[in-house]
C-alpha positions, 0 to 999 in steps of 0.5 A: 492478497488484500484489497482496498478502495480509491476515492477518486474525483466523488466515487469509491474505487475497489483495488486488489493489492498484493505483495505487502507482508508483516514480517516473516510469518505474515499478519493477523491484521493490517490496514493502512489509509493514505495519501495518492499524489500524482494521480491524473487519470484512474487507470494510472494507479494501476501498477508496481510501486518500489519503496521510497520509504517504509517504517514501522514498530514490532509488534501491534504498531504503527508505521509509514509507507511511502511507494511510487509506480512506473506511472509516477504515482505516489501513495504516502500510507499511514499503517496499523498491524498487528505482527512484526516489522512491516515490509513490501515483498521483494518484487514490490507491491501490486495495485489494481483496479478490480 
């Protein structure tokens, strides 16, 4: 389980984000900033996003994640890790507003 923060019309948002791994054994570090589109109302990023696309090199790296909810919102990320190949865990990746 991680954590992030949303700016989000002037003001700093925190998140709980889980579901996100580097490879089998997990991560040392990892951090990811990014673009959210189709974002109208705060509690819409709320939710489970699925893969529209994700990449990323072996090792201490760089890579892209491109995700959507149910709510139809779409963050495009740009990452940084220090581990293995880069995966959302099977069941997706889980954002909430704390």
């Amino acid at each position: 389980m991680g954590g992030g923060h949303l700016h989000f019309q002037g003001r700093d948002v925190a998140l709980k984000v889980n579901g996100i791994g580097v490879g089998a054994i997990g991560w040392d570090k990892f951090s990811a900033d990014g673009e959210v589109y189709h974002l109208h109302h705060l509690h819409d990023i709320n939710g489970t996003y699925s893969a529209i696309n994700a990449s990323a090199t072996a090792g201490a790296g760089q890579g892209e994640i491109d995700m959507q909810n149910e709510h139809g919102v779409e963050i495009r990320a740009h990452t940084t890790s220090a581990g293995l190949n880069l995966s959302l865990a099977p069941t997706g990746v889980q954002i909430q507003i704390r």
